[in-house]
C-alpha positions in Angstrom: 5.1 -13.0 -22.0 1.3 -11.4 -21.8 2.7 -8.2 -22.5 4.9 -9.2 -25.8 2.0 -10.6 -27.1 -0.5 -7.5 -26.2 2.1 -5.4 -28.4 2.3 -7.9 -31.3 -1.5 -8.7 -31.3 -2.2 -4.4 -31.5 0.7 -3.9 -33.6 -0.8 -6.8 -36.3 -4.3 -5.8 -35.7 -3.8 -2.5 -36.2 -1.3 -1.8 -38.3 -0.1 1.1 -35.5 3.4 1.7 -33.6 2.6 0.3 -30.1 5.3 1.2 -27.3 5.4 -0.4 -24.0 7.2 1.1 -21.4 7.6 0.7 -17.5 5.5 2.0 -15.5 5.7 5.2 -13.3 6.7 5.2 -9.9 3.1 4.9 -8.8 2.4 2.9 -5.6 -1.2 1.1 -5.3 -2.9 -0.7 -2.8 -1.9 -3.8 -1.9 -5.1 -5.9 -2.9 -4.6 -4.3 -6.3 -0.6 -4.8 -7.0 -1.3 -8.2 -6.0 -3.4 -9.2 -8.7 -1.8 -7.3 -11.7 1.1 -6.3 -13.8 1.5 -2.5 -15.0 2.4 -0.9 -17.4 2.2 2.6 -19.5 1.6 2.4 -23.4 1.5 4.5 -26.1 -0.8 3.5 -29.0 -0.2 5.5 -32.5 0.5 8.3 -30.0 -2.6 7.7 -27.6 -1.3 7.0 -24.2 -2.6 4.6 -21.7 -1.9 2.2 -18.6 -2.1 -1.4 -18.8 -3.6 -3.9 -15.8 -2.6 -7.2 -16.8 -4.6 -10.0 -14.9 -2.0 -12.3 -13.7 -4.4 -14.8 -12.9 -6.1 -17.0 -15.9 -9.7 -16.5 -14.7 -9.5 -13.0 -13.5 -11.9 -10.5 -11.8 -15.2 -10.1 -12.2 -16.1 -7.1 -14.2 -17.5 -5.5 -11.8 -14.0 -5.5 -9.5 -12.2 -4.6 -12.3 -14.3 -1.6 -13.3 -13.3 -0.5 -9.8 -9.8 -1.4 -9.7 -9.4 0.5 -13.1 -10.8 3.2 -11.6 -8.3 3.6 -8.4 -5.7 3.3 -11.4 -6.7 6.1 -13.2 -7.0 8.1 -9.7 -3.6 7.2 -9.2 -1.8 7.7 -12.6 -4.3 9.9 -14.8 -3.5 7.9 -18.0 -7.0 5.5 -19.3 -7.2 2.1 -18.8 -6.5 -0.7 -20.6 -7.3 -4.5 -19.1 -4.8 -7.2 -20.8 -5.9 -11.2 -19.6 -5.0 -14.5 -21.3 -8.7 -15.1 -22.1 -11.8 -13.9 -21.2 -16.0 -15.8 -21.0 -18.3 -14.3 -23.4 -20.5 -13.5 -20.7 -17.9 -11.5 -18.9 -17.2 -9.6 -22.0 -20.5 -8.1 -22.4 -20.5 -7.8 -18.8 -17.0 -5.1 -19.1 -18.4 -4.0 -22.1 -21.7 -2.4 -20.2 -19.0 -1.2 -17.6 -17.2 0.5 -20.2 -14.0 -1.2 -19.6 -11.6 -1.5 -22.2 -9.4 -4.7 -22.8 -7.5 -7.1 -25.2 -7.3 -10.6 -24.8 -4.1 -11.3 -27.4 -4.6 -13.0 -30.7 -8.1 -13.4 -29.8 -10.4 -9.9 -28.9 -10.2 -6.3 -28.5 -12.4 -3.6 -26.8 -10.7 -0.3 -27.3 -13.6 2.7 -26.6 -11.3 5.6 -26.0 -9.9 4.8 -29.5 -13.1 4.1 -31.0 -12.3 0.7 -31.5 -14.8 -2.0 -31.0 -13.7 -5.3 -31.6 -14.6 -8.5 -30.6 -13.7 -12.1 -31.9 -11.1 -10.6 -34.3 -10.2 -6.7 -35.7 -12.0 -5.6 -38.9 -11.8 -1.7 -38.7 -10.2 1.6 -37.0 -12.2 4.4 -37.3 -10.2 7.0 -35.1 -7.1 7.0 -32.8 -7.6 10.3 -31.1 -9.5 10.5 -28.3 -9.5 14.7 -28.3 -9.6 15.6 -24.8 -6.7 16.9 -22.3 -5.6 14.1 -19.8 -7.2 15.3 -16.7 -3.3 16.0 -14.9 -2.7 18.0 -17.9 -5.9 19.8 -17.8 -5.4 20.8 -14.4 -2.0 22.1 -15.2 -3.5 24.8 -18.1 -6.2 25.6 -15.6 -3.5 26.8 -13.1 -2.0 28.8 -15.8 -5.6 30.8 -16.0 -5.3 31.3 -11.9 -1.4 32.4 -11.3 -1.5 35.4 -14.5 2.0 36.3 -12.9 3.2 33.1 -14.0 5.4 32.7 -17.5 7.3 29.6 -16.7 6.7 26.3 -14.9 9.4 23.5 -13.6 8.7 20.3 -13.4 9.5 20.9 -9.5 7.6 23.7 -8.9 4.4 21.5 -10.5 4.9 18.2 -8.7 4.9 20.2 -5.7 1.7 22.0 -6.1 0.3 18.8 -7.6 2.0 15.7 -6.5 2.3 14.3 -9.8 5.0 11.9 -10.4 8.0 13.3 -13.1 6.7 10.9 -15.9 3.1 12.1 -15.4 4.5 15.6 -16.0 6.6 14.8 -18.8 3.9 13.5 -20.5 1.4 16.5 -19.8 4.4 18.6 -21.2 4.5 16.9 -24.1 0.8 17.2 -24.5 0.7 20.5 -23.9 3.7 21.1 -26.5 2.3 18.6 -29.3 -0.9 20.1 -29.6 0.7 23.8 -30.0 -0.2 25.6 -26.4 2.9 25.6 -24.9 6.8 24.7 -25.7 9.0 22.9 -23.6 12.6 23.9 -22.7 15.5 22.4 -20.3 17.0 24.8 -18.2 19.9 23.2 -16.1 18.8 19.8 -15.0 14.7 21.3 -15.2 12.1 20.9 -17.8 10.5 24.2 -18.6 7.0 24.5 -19.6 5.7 28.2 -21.0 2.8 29.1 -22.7 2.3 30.1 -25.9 -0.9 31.8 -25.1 -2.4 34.0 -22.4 -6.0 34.1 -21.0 -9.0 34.5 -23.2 -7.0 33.8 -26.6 -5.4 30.5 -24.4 -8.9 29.6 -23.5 -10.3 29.9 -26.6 -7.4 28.2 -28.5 -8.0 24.5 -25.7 -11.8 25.0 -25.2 -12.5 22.2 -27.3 -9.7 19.8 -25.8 -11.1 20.4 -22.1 -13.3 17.8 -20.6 -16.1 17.9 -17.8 -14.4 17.2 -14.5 -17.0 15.4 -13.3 -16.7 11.4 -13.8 -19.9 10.6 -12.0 -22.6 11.7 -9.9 -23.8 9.8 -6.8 -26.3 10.5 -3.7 -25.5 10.8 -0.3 -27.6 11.4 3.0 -27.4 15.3 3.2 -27.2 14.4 7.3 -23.7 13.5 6.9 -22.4 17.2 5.0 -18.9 18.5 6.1 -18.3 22.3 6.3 -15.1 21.3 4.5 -16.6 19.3 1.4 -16.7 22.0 -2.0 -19.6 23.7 -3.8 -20.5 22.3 -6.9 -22.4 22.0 -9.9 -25.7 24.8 -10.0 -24.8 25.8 -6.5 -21.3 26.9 -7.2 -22.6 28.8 -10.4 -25.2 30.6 -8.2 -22.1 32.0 -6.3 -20.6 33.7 -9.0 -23.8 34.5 -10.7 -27.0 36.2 -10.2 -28.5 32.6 -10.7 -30.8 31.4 -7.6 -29.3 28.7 -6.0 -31.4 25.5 -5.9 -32.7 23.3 -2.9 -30.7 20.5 -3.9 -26.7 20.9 -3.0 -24.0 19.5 -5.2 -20.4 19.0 -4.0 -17.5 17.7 -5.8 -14.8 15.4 -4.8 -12.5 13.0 -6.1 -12.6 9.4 -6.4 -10.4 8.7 -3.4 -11.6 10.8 -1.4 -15.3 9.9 -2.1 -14.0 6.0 -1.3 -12.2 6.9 2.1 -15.4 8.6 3.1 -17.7 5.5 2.2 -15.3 3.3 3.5 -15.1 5.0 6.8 -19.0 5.3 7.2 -18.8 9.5 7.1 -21.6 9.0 4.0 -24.3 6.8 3.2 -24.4 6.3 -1.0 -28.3 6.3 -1.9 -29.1 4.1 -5.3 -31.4 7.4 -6.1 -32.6 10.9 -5.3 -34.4 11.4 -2.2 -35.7 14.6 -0.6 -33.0 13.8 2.2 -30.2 13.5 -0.2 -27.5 16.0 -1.6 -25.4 15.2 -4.9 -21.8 14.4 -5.1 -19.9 15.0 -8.3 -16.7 12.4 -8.4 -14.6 14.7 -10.1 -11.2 13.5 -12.5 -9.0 15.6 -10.1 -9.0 17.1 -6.8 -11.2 20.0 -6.6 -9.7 21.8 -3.9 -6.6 22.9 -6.5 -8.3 25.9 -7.6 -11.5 26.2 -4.9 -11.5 29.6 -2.7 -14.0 29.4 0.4 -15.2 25.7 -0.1 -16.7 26.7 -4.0 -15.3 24.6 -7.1 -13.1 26.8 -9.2 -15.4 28.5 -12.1 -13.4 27.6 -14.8 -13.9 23.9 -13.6 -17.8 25.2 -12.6 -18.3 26.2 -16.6 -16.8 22.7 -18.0 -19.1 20.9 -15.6 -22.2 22.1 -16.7 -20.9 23.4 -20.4 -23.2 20.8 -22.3 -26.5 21.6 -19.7 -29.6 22.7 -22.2 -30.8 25.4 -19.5 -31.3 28.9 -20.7 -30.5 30.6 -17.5 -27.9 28.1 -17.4 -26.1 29.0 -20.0 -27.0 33.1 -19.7 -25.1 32.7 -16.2 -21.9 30.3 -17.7 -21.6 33.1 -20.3 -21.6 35.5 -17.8 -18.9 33.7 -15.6 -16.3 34.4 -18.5 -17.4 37.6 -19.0 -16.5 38.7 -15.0 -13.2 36.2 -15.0 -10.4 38.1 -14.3 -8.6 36.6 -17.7 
């Protein structure tokens, strides 16, 4: 089977544990489940889903950069692309779209580990990809908007988030392995408390939290909703003394940004136009933590953390100071 030989092949190559396991109880389109198998992996402790082509020629790069996408919307774990065998052409092709794969026994393209093989394995230079999941990001965020809170279920999360259990087990065990929380079972409930509170919490994961934003894209700013959320320089001028810019920015996720296209309610411009307005696709929803249609300004800081603005980064600095920690 492809996916006994995906573990050996890693396993040889590597020189690493690899696990396989089943996947969640995640359902996906139609077109999608279709054309692949799934499953969730853990590689020298890195987890990750795997799309296994079931056809011999598969997809063109292209479709599977967007299928891999919709996957991650879906489950919140990277991609990995397993197929029998793959054209050079079309390798350099999901290289560009940053898609990583293995072809077993033959080729590997592992980005998110820092892994960059091709033809055959020659060297590992780093197994840790250093940033929170997105699902478990979102799950210290909430910790830094509901103070009151010392304890969280697993039910009381996959309500408020509609993850799946195994999604949350496995941002509890994140959470727990890298020291910012420990994990308990109370009656038939899995616990989750922080170690930390507020400023000293933020400062202890600043460095494992990641941008929200995936991708930026431009739409026709005819087509605007009341109900799509502030982003980017705009949202920071609401908390700030910073002017707001012409130019609006709202965020969105993935699936949401798709359904929209889909259904002709925005027109995607290849670039930026006077009549345009930017949307941030965002790893997670960004209506979790949003009051009055603006992004959260935790999320708001990460966004534009790395922006080489003065004023920028006087107002981000100032958004901590004012945040009710």
């Amino acid at each position: 089977m492809l996916i006994n030989k995906f573990q050996n092949y890693l396993e040889s190559a590597l020189g690493v544990e690899v696990k396989v396991y089943s996947p969640d109880n995640v359902r996906f389109p139609l077109f999608i489940a279709e054309i692949y198998d799934f499953y969730r992996c853990s590689i020298h402790g890195c987890d990750f889903f795997l799309m296994l082509d079931k056809q011999v020629s598969g997809q063109t790069p292209a479709t599977i950069r967007r299928h891999a996408d919709v996957v991650f919307d879906k489950t919140g774990y990277e991609i990995i692309y397993v197929c029998k065998a793959i054209a050079s052409f079309d390798r350099k092709r999901l290289i560009e779209h940053k898609v990583a794969f293995v072809v077993p026994e033959n080729q590997m393209y592992l980005p998110i580990l820092k892994i960059d093989l091709r033809e055959h394995f020659r060297s590992l230079r780093s197994t840790k990809t250093g940033r929170l999941s997105p699902s478990t990001q979102t799950i210290l965020l909430r910790a830094f908007y509901e103070k009151e809170m010392d304890c969280y279920t697993t039910k009381i999360l996959s309500e408020k988030h509609n993850y799946s259990m195994m999604t949350l087990k496995r941002a509890f065990d994140e959470l727990e392995d890298l020291g910012l929380a420990e994990v308990f079972q109370e009656g038939r409930e899995r616990v989750l408390r922080f170690l930390y509170k507020g400023r000293e919490l933020w400062g202890k994961a600043l460095e494992l939290l990641r941008t929200p934003v995936k991708r930026k894209v431009f739409v026709c700013n005819t087509l605007i909703s009341k109900d799509w959320i502030q982003a980017g320089i705009n949202a920071l001028a609401q908390y700030t003394m910073l002017a707001e810019p012409a130019e609006k920015v709202f965020a969105m996720n993935s699936e949401c940004f798709n359904e929209l296209k889909r259904s002709g309610k925005i027109v995607q411009r290849n670039r930026r136009d006077s009549d345009c307005v930017q949307i941030e696709i965002w790893h997670y929803q960004p209506e979790l933590f949003s009051k009055n249609r603006v992004a959260d300004p935790l999320s708001v800081y990460l966004s534009l953390h790395d922006v080489k603005d003065e004023r920028v980064e006087m107002a981000l600095d100032s958004v901590l100071e004012e945040f009710q920690w």
